[in-house]
N, C-alpha and C positions, 0 to 999 in steps of 0.2 A: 504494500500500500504506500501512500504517497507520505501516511507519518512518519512510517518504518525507514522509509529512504532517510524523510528529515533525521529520525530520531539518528541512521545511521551515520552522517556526517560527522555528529559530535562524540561518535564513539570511536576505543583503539580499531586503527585501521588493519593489525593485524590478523584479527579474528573476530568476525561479526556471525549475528545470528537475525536474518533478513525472515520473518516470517515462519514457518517452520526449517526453513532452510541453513546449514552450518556452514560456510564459508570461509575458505582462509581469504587472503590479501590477496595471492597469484590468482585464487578464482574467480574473485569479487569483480572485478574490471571488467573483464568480458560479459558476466551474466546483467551487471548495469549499463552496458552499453545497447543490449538489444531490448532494454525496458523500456514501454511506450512514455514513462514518466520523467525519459533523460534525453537531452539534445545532444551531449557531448557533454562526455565526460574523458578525465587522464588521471591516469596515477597520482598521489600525493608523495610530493618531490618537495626536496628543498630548494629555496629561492635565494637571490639575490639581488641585493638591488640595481637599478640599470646605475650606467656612468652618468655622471651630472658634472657638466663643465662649475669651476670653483672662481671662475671670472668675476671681480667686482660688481660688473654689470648687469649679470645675469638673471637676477632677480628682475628689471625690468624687461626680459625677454619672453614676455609671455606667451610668445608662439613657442620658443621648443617645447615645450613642458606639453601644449595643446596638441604639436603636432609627432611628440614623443619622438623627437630629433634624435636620440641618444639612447631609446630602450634599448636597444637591440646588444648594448655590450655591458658588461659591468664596468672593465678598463676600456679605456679608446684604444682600439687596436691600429698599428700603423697601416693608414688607407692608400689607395693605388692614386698617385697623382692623376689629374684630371681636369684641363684645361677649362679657363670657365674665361668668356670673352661678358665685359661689363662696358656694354657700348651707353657710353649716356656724358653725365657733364663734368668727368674726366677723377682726377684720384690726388688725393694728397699724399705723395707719394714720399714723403718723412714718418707717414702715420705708423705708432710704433708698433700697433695691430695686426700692421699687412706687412711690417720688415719678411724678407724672403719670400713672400708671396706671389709678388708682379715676377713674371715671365717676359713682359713687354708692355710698352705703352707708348701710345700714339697720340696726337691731336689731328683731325681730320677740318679741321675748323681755323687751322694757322694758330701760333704763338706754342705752348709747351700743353701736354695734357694734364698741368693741375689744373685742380678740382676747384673752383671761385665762387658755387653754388652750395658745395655740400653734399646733394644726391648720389652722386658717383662714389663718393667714399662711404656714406651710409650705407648704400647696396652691396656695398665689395667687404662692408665688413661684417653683415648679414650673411654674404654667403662665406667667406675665407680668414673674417677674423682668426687667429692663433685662439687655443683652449688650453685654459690651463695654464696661461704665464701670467696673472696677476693684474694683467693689465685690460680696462676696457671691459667689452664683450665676449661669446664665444660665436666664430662662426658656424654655420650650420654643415659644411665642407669644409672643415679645418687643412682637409691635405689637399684644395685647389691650388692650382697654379693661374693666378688670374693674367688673361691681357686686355688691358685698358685701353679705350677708344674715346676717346672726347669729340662728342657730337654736339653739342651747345655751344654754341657762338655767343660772344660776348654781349650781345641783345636779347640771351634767355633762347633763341632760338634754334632750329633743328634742321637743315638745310637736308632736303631728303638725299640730294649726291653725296653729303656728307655722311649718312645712315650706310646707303649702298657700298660705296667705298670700305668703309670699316668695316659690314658685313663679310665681304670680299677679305681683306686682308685680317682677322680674327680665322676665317675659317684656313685660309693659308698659314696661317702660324699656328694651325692644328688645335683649332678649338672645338669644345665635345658639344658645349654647353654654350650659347650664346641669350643673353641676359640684356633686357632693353624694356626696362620701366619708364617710356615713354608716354607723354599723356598729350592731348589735341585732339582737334578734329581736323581733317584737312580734305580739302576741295579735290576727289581725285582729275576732276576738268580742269582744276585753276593750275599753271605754269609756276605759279610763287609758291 
């Protein structure tokens, strides 16, 4: 019955008494799994708890926690590099979050590709911030290799040859991952 199941949860798992039935643990599993009263069920194992980056910051990070960034390991196991292209309005490239990070970085727009908005190094350190060095945030791809592309011209704007261009050169510098939190509407008839 459906008490016996409850009452069985909160009993030793290695020897239950399921209705007239005597069970050890090894036989317990399978006969609950074909019961119309059970979705899924697994062995009771011991747990640990996942990795939690130790970042100052982290605490205002309320997407990993949401999007469970970090279940999957108890330690951060060392991750396969993986190019991540952050075409937008360019990188503060002293930031001491992303040291070792940039692979390359470009301005498509003239002048240098730092960042004079902010966005660009926000985004880059969402996804590549360093974990675990005390400083800042944690990124959510701690082992990317980002390449920066500055698409924001000094007027806020987006020059679309400017998008294409970077497009094009990010995926030539072997980018897996290409990143463009870009916002507008634009006239696909209008020439500006």
């Amino acid at each position: 019955s459906e008490r016996e199941l409850r009452d069985f949860l909160f009993k030793d798992p290695v020897k239950v008494k399921l209705g007239n039935i005597n069970l050890t643990y090894e036989g317990l599993i399978p006969k609950i799994r074909k019961s119309v009263l059970s979705k899924d069920v697994e062995s009771l194992q011991r747990r640990t708890p996942a990795f939690m980056p130790g970042d100052p910051l982290m605490s205002r990070q309320w997407y990993l926690s949401q999007v469970r960034a970090f279940a999957a390991w108890e330690v951060l196991p060392p991750l396969a590099r993986v190019r991540v292209a952050v075409i937008d309005s360019g990188l503060d490239l002293g930031h001491p979050d992303l040291a070792g990070r940039v692979a390359a970085s470009r301005s498509f727009v003239g002048g240098t590709p730092r960042d004079t908005r902010g966005h660009g190094t926000l985004v880059a350190g969402v996804i590549a911030a360093a974990s675990e060095n005390g400083i800042g945030i944690a990124g959510m791809a701690p082992s990317a290799e980002l390449l920066v592309a500055k698409v924001v011209d000094r007027e806020g704007m987006i020059p679309v040859e400017a998008e294409a261009r970077a497009i094009r050169w990010a995926v030539a510098k072997g980018a897996r991952v290409l990143n463009m939190s870009l916002g507008g509407l634009r006239d696909p008839t209008s020439s500006v």
